[in-house]
TORKOL-755800 format. One line per field, with one value per residue (C-alpha): residue number from 1; x, y, z. Coordinates in steps of 0.2 Angstrom, whole numbers, plus 5000, padded with zeros to 4 digits. Example, Ala and Ser with C-alpha at 12.3 -4.5 7.8 and 13.67 -1.06 7.14 Angstrom:
BEGIN
n [1 / 2]
xx [5062 / 5068]
yy [4978 / 4995]
zz [5039 / 5036]
***
This chain:
BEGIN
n [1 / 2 / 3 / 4 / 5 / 6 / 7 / 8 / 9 / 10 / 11 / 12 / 13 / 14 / 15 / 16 / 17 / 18 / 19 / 20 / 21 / 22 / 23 / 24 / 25 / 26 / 27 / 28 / 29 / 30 / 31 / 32 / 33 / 34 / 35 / 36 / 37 / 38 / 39 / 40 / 41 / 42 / 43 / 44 / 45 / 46 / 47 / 48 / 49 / 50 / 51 / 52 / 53 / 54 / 55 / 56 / 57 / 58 / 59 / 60 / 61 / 62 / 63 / 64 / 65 / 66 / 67 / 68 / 69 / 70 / 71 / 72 / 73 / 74 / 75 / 76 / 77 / 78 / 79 / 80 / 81 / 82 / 83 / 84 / 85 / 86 / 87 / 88 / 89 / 90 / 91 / 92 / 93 / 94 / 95 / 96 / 97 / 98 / 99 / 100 / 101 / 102 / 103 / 104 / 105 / 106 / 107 / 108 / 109 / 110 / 111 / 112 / 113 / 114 / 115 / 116 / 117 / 118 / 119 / 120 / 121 / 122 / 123 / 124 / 125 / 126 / 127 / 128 / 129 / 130 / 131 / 132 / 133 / 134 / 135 / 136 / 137 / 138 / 139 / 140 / 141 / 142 / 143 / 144 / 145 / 146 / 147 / 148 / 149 / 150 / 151 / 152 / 153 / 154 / 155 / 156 / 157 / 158 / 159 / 160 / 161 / 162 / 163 / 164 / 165 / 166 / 167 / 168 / 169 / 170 / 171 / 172 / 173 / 174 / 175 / 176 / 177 / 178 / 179 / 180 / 181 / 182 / 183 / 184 / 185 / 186 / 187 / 188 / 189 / 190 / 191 / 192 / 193 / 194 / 195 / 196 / 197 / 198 / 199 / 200 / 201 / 202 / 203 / 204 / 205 / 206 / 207 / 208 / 209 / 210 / 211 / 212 / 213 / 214 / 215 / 216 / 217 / 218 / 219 / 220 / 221 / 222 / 223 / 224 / 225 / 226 / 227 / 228 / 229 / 230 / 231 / 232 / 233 / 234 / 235 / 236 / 237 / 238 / 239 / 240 / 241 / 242 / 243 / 244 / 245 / 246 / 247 / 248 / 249 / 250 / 251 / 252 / 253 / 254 / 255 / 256 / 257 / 258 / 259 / 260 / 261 / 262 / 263 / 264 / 265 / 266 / 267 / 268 / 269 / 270 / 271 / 272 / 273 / 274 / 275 / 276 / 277 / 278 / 279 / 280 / 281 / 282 / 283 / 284 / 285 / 286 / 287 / 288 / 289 / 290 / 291 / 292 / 293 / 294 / 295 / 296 / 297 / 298 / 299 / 300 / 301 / 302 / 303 / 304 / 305 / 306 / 307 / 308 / 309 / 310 / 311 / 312 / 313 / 314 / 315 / 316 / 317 / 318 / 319 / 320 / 321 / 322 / 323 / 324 / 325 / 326 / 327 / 328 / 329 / 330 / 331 / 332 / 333 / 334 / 335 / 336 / 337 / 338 / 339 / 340 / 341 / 342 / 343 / 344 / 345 / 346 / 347 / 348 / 349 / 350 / 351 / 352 / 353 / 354 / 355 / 356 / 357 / 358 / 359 / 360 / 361 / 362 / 363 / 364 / 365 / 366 / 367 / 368 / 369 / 370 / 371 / 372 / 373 / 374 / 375 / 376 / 377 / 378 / 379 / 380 / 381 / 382 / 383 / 384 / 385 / 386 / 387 / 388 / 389 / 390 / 391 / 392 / 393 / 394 / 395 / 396 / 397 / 398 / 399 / 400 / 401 / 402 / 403 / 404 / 405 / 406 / 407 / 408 / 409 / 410 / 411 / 412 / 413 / 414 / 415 / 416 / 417 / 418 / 419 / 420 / 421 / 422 / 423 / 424 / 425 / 426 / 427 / 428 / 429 / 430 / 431 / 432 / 433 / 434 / 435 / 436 / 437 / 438 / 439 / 440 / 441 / 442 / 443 / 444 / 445 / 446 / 447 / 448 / 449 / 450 / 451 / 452 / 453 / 454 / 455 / 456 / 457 / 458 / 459 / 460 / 461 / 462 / 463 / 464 / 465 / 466 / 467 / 468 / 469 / 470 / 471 / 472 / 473 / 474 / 475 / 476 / 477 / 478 / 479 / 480 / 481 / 482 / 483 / 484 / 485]
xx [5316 / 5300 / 5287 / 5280 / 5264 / 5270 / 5259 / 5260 / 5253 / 5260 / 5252 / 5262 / 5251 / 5240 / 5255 / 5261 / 5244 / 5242 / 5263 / 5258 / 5243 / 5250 / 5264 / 5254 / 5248 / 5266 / 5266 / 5282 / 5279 / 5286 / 5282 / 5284 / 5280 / 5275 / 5272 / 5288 / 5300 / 5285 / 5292 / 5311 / 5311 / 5299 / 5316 / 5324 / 5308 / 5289 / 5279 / 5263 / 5250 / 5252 / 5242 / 5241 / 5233 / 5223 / 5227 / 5246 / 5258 / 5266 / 5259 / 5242 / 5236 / 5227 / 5244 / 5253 / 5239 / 5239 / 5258 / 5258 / 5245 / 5255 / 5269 / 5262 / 5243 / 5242 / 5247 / 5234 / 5231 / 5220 / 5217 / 5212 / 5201 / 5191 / 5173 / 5173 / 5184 / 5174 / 5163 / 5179 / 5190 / 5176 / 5173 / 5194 / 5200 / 5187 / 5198 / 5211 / 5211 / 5206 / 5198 / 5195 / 5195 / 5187 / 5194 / 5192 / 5193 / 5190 / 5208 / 5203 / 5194 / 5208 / 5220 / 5202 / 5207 / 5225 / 5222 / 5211 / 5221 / 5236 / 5228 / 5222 / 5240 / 5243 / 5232 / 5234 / 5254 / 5249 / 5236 / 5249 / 5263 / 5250 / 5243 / 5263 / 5265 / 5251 / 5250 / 5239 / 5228 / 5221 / 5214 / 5216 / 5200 / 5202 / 5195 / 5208 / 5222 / 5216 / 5217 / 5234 / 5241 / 5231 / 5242 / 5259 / 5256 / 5254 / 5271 / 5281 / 5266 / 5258 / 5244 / 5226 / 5217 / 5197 / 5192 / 5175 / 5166 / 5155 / 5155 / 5166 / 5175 / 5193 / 5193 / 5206 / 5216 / 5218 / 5221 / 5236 / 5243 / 5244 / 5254 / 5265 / 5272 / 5273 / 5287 / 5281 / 5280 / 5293 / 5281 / 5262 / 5245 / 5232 / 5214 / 5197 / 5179 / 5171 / 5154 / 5159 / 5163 / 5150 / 5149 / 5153 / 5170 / 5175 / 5184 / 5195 / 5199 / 5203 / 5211 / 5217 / 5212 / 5220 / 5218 / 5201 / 5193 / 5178 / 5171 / 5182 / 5198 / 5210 / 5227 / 5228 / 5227 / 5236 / 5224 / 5223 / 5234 / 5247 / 5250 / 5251 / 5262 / 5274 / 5262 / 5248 / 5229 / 5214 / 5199 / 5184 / 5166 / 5170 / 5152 / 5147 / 5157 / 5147 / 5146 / 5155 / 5170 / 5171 / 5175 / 5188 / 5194 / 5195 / 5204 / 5220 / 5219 / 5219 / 5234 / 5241 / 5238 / 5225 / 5222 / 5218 / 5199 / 5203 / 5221 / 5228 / 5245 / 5244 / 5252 / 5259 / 5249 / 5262 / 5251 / 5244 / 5226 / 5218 / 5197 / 5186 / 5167 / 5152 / 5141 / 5139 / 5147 / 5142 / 5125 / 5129 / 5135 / 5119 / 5107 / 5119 / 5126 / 5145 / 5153 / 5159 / 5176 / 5180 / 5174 / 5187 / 5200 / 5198 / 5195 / 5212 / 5215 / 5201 / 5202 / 5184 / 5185 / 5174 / 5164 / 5163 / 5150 / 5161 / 5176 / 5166 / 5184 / 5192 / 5181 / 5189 / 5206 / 5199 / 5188 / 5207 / 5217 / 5200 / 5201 / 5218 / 5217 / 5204 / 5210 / 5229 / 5219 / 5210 / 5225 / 5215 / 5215 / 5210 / 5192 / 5190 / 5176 / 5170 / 5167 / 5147 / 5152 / 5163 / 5151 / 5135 / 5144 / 5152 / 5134 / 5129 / 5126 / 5136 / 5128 / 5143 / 5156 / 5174 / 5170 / 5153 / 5165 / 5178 / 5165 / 5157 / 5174 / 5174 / 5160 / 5164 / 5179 / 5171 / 5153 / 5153 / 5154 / 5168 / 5185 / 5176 / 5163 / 5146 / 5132 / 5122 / 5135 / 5133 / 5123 / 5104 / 5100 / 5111 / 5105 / 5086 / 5076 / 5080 / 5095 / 5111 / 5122 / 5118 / 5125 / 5139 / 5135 / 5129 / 5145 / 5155 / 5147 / 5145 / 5157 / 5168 / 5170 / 5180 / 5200 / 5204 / 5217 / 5208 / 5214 / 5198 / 5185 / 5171 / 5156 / 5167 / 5165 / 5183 / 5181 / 5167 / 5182 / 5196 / 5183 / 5180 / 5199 / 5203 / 5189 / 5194 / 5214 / 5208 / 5199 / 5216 / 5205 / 5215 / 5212 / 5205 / 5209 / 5199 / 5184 / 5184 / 5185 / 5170 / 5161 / 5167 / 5163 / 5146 / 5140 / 5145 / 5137 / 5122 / 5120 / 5124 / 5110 / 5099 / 5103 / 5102 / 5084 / 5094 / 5102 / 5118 / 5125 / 5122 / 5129 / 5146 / 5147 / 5144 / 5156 / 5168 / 5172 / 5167 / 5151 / 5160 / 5168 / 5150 / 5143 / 5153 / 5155 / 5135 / 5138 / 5151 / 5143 / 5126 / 5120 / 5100 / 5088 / 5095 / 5087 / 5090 / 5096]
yy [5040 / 5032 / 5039 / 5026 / 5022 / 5025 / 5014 / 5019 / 5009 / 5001 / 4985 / 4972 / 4960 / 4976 / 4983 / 4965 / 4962 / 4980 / 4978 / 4962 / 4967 / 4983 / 4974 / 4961 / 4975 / 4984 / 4997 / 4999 / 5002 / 5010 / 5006 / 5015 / 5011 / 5027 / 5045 / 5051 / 5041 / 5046 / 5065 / 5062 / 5055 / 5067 / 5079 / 5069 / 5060 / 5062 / 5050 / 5046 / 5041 / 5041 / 5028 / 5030 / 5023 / 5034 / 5029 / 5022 / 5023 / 5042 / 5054 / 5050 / 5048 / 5066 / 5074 / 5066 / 5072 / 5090 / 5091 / 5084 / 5095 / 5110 / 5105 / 5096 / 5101 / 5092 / 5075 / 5061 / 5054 / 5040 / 5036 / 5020 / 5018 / 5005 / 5008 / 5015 / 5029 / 5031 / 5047 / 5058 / 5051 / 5058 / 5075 / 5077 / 5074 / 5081 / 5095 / 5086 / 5066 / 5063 / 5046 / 5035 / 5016 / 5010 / 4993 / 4977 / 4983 / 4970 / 4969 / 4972 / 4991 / 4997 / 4991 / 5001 / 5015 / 5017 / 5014 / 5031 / 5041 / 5038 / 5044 / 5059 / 5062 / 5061 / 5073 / 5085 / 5087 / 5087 / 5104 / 5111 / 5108 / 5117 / 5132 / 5137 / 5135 / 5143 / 5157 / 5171 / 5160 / 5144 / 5132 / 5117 / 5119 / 5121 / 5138 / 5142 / 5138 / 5150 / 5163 / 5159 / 5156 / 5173 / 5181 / 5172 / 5179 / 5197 / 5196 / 5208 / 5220 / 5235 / 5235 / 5239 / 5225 / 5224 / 5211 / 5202 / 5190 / 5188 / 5197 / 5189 / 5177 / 5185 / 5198 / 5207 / 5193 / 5194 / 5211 / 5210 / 5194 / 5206 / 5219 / 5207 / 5199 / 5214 / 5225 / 5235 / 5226 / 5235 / 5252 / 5252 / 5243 / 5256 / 5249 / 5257 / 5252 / 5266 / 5260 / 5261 / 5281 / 5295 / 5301 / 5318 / 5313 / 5300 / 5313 / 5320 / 5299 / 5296 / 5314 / 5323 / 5341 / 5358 / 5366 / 5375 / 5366 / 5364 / 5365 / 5354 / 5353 / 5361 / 5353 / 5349 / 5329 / 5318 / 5305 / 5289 / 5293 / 5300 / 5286 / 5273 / 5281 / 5273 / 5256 / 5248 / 5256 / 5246 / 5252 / 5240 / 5241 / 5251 / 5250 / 5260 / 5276 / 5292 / 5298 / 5314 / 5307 / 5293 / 5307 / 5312 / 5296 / 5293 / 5310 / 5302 / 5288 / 5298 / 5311 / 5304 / 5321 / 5326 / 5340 / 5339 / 5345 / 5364 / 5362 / 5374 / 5363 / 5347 / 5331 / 5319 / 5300 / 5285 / 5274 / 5254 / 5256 / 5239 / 5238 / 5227 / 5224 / 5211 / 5220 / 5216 / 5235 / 5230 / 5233 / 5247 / 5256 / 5251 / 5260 / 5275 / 5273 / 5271 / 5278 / 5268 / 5278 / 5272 / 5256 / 5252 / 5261 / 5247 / 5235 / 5232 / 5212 / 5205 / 5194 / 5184 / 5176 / 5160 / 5159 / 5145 / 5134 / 5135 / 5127 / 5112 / 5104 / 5119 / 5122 / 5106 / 5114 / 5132 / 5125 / 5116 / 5133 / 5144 / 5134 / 5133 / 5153 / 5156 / 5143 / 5153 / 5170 / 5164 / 5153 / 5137 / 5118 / 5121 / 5110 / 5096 / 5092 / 5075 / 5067 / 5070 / 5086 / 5089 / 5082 / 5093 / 5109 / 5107 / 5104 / 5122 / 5136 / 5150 / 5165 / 5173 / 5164 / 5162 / 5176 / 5165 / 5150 / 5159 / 5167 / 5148 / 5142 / 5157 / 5152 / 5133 / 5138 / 5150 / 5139 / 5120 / 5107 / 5096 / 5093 / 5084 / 5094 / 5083 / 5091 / 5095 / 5105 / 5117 / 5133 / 5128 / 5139 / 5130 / 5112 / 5105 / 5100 / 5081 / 5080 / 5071 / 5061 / 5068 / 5057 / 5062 / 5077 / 5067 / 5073 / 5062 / 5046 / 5055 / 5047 / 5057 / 5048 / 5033 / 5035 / 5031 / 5022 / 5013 / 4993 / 4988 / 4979 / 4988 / 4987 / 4980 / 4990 / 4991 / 5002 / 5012 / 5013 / 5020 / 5034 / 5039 / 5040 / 5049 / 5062 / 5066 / 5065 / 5078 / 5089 / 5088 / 5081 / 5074 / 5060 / 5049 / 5033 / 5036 / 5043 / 5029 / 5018 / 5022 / 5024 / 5007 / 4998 / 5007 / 4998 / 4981 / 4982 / 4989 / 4975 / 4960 / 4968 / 4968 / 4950 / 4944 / 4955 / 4967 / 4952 / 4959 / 4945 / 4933 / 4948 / 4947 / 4929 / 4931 / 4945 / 4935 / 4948 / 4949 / 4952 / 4967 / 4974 / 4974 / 4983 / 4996 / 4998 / 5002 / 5013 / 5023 / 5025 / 5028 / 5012 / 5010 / 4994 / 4983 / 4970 / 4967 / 4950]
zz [4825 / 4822 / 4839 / 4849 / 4859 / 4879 / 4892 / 4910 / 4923 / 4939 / 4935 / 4926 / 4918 / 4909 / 4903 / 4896 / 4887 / 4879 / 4874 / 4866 / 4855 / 4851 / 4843 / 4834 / 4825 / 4821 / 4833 / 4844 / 4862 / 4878 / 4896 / 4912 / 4928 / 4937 / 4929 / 4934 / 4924 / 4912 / 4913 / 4914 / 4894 / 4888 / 4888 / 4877 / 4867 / 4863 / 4859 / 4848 / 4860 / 4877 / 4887 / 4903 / 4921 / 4932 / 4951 / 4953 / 4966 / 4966 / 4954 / 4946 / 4929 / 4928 / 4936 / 4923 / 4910 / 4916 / 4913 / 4897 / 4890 / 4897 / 4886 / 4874 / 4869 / 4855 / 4861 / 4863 / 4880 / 4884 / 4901 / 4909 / 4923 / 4935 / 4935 / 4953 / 4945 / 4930 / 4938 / 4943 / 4931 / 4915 / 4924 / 4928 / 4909 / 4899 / 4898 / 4888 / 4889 / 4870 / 4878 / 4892 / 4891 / 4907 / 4915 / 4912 / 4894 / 4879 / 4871 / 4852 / 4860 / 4866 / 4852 / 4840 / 4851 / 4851 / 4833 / 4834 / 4843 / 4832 / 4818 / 4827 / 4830 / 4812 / 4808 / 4821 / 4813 / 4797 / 4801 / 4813 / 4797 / 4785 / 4798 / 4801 / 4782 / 4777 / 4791 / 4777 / 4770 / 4774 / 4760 / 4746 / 4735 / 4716 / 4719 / 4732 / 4722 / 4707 / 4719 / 4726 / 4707 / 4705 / 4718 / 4713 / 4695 / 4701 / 4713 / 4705 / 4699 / 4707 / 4696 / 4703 / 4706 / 4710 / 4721 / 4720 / 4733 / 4747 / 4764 / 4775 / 4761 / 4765 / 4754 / 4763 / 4768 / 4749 / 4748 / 4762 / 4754 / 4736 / 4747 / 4753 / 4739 / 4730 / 4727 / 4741 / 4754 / 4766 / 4764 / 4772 / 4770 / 4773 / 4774 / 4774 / 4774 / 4762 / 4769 / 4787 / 4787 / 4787 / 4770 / 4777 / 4785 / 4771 / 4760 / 4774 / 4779 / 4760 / 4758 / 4773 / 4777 / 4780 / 4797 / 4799 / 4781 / 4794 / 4809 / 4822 / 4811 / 4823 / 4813 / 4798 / 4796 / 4783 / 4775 / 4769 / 4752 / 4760 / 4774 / 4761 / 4751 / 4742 / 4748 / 4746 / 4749 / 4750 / 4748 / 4754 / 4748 / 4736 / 4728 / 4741 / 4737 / 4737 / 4719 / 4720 / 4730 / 4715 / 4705 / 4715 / 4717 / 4699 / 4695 / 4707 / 4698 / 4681 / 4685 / 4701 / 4711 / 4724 / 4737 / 4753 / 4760 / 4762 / 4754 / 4739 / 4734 / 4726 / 4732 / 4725 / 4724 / 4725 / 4729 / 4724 / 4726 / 4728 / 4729 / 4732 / 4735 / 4736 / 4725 / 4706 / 4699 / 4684 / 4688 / 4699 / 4682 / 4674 / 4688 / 4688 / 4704 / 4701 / 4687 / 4674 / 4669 / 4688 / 4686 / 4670 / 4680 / 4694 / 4684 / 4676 / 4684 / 4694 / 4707 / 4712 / 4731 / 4734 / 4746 / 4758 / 4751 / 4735 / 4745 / 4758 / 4758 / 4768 / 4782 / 4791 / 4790 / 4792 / 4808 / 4813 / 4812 / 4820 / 4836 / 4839 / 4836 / 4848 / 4861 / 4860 / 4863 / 4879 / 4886 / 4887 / 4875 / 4858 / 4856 / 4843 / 4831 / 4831 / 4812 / 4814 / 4818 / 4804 / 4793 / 4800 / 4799 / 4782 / 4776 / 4782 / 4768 / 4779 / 4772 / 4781 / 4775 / 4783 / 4795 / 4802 / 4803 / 4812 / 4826 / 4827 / 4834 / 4844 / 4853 / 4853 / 4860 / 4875 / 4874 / 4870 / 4885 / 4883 / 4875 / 4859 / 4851 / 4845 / 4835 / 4850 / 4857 / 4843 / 4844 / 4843 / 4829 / 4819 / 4824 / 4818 / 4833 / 4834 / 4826 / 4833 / 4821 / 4804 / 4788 / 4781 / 4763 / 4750 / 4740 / 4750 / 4739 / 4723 / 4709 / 4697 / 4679 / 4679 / 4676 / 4661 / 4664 / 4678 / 4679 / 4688 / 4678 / 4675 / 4689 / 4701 / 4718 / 4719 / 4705 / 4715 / 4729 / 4717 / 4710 / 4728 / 4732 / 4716 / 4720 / 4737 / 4731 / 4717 / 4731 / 4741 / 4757 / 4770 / 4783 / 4769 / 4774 / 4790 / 4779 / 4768 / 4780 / 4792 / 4778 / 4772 / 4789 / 4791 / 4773 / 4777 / 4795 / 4788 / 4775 / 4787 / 4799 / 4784 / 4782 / 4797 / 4801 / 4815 / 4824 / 4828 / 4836 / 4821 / 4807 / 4821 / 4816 / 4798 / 4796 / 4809 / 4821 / 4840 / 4848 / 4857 / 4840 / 4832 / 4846 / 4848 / 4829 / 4829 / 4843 / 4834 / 4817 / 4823 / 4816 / 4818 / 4816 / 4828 / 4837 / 4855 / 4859]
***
């Protein structure tokens, strides 16, 4: 059954008008005259968008929206409201209303807003399908996909694998998905940091020990080798490895055997050992600080993890997932990111990868004012003194070669306009229509203001839309060099 846009509100003609515009423009709606009726079909139906009054007879609007975020979080509510509402109504939803639309309202706004909201609906199922899909890793950039393919191809092998990439590019993440589609992925996944434990007490983690191998051992203790057995071991920063513990580490790779500290009888090693590391070991070898008999022994297949500036695409999706993650952990509405937002952050170099995206939600999460997140809601260390709607990156209007079997004569901007769509197609970006289509709006505007010297009113009339529309247009896409009138 196809959803529909709900409207609830007690008062006849608004709900005549809004059923009326909304169907001129293809959109099936419901009506309901009091938020209790509202709540009776939502047991047997959901629907789109909800649009909904804010003072009616019975239940108010923000009752109504309180109960619907419990059940349904991800549902778009708009709530209208007189201007003598306007204070309380803006401080009561901001924890979930996706937008207000204050009365009297002009008829083609609240039709642009619906219009919005559906598509936010849209997108929000299409993240929510890919995050329960896609529950390991997150991500549609070429670079991405090498890796999964990487991953598919090794299924059925325990061969060692190196892992390459930045700090806090998912390297384990990597490592764990190796495990699981492996043949052993009913036995354990052991990690450890080699960086992160005292080179002292890193051979009994790695190894085990007898009782009374040192001071403090008071029982023998099994070590890393022999929990993972018959499983998967990943060793991280392996760059870091002391120099005499590499040799030890090589001989179990070598024979398959190795003792614990303190221990006389040999065990037994069944064990796929994965490694991984953001240093170049290659130059490691050079300077004589990793030996290069390990070095070819972990090298057998080697797996390079992008980093984030690699994959732009991903961070609006990876953002999407982080949210919801963090909002599920604190029990509250998972925050949205407005477009500028989107833009700005997906412009930022993230020296720390995935794991600085994923603690920027966190903080959004627990932080930034508001249900919608703007630019200046971000942390200030990110954010330039004096900036508020940043452009969109310039790769957003940078042109691959033309198709080759393109139909479109040669220097027409339709052309331009199918280049553009192929590209973000190619980059597997989602919500295009909407990109393309602010970015569309924003050059015309633009260009009939330069026409017309800044005067709006008279680029409205040569563009033929409303003095309203044309307004709130330049509002919306940040639109400088007008004139007031």
């Amino acid at each position: 059954m196809k959803k529909t846009i709900w409207i609830v509100d007690d008062d006849d003609s608004i709900r005549w008008v809004l059923e009326k515009a909304l169907a001129r423009e293809g959109f099936v709606t419901r009506s309901f005259v009091n938020p209790d009726d509202v709540l009776v079909v939502l047991d047997e139906e959901v629907p789109q968008v909800l649009v909904s009054d804010i003072r009616m007879n019975g239940a108010s609007g923000l009752d109504l929206l309180q109960t619907i975020k419990q059940r349904l979080p991800s549902l778009p509510v708009i709530i209208m409201t007189a201007f003598s509402d306007l204070d309380s109504a803006v401080a009561a939803f901001k924890g979930g209303a996706f937008e207000y639309l204050a009365k009297p309202f002009d008829l083609s706004k609240a039709v642009e807003l619906i219009r919005r909201a559906l598509e936010e609906s849209d997108r929000e199922t299409t993240i929510e399908q890919i995050v329960e899909v896609e529950t390991e890793m997150l991500g549609h950039a070429p670079a991405m996909q090498e890796v999964f393919r990487a991953i598919g191809r090794l299924s059925q092998s325990s061969v060692t694998v190196l892992i390459t990439g930045e700090s806090g590019s998912g390297k384990e993440l990597v490592a764990r998905a190796l495990h699981k589609h492996s043949p052993r992925f009913n036995q354990p996944f052991i990690a450890l940091n080699t960086a992160a434990i005292p080179k002292d007490l890193l051979e009994s983690e790695l190894f085990g020990h007898e009782r009374g191998a040192f001071t403090g051992a008071q029982a023998s203790r099994r070590g890393r080798f022999e929990q993972a057995e018959g499983g998967t071991l990943f060793l991280d920063e392996i760059g870091d490895m002391p120099f005499d513990l590499q040799t030890r580490l090589l001989r179990v790779l070598s024979d398959g055997h190795f003792y614990r500290v303190g221990g006389h009888q040999p065990l037994k090693a069944n064990v796929r050992l994965i490694a991984a590391t953001h240093q170049h070991l290659e130059e490691r070898v050079k300077e004589g600080a990793f030996r290069e008999d390990l070095f070819h022994r972990l090298n057998v297949i080697r797996l390079r993890v992008p980093s984030l500036r690699e994959r732009r695409e991903d961070i609006p999706l990876l953002a999407k997932h982080f949210l919801i993650q963090s909002a599920k952990q604190l029990g509250v509405d998972a925050k949205r990111l407005s477009d500028n937002a989107l833009h700005f952050i997906a412009s930022l170099d993230f020296p720390g990868n995935v794991r600085q995206l994923e603690n920027l939600c966190n903080w959004i999460t627990v932080m930034a004012p508001g249900q919608v997140v703007e630019v200046n809601d971000l942390p200030s260390e990110l954010v330039p003194v004096g900036v508020t709607t940043p452009s969109p990156p310039a790769s957003v209007f940078s042109l691959p070669p033309a198709p080759t079997n393109s139909y479109l004569s040669d220097g027409s901007w339709h052309l331009v306009l199918a280049r553009e769509t192929d590209r973000l197609l190619q980059l597997g970006e989602q919500d295009i229509m909407t990109q393309l289509g602010r970015d569309f709006e924003s050059v015309v505007i633009k260009s009939a203001l330069r026409h017309t010297h800044g005067r709006k009113n008279e680029a409205a009339i040569r563009l033929g839309i409303g003095r309203n529309t044309i307004s709130r247009k330049i509002q919306e896409l940040s639109i400088d060099g007008v004139k007031e009138e």
